[in-house]
C-alpha positions as CSV (number, residue, x, y, z in Angstrom):
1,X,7.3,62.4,39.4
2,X,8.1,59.5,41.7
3,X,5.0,58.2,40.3
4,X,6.9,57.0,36.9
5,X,7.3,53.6,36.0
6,X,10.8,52.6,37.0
7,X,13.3,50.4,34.7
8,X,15.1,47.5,35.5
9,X,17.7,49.2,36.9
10,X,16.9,53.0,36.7
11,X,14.5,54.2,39.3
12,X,11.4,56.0,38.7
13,X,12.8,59.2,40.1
14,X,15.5,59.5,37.7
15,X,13.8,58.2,34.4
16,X,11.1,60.5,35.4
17,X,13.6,63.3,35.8
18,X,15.4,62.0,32.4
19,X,11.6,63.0,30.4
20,X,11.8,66.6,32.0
21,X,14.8,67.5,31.0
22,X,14.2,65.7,27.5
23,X,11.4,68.0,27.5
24,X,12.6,71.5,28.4
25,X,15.8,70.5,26.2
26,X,13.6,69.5,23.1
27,X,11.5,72.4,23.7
28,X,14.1,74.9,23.2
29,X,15.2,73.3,20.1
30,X,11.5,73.2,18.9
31,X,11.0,76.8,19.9
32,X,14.5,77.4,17.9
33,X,12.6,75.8,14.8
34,X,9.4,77.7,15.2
35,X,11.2,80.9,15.3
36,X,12.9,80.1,12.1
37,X,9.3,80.0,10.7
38,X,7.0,82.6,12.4
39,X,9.3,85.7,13.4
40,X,7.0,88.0,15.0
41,X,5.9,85.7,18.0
42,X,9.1,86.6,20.7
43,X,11.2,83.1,21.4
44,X,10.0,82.6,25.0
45,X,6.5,82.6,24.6
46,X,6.7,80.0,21.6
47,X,9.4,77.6,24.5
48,X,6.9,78.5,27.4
49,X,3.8,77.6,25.4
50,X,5.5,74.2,23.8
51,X,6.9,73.0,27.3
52,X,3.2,73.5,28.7
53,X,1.8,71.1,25.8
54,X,4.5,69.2,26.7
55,X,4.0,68.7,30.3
56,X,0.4,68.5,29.9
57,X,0.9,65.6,27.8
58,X,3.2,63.6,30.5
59,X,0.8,64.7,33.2
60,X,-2.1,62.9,31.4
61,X,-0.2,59.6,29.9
62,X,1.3,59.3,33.6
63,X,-2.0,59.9,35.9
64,X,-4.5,58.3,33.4
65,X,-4.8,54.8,34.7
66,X,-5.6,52.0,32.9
67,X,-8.6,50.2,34.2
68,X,-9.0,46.4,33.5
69,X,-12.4,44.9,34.5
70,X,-11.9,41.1,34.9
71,X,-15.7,39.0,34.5
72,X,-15.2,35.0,35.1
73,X,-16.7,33.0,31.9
74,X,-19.9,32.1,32.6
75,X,-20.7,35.0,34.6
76,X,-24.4,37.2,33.8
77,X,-25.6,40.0,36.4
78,X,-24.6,43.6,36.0
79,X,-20.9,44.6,36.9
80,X,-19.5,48.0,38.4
81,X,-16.9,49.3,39.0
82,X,-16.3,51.4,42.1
């Protein structure tokens, strides 16, 4: 979590603790929504199984760098990166 891009102001830490609580917030109002629909599936295990899709999603848009590969111009060999 302190690995979050920090704001101008904000740090990291507390925008980073800002999207978890967004996300077990939302997820219980989700889960409320779901229930309204499917009634046989018991309210936790529809918050607990959103909140993981959830969390797996921040996990992977947080940790998945992006990797930029910069070649000058007139450059021609092979390139790799290590």
């Amino acid at each position: 979590m302190t690995e979050v891009p920090d704001g101008m102001i904000l740090s990291g830490l507390f925008l980073g603790g800002m999207v978890i609580a967004l996300i077990l917030i939302g997820g219980l109002i989700l889960a409320w929504l779901t229930k309204l629909k499917a009634k046989r599936l018991p309210f936790w295990t529809v918050y607990f199984i959103l909140t993981a899709i959830s969390f797996a999603v921040f996990h992977s848009q947080l940790y998945s760098p992006t990797l930029k590969i910069v070649v000058p111009e007139n450059y021609t060999g092979q390139v790799s990166l290590i």
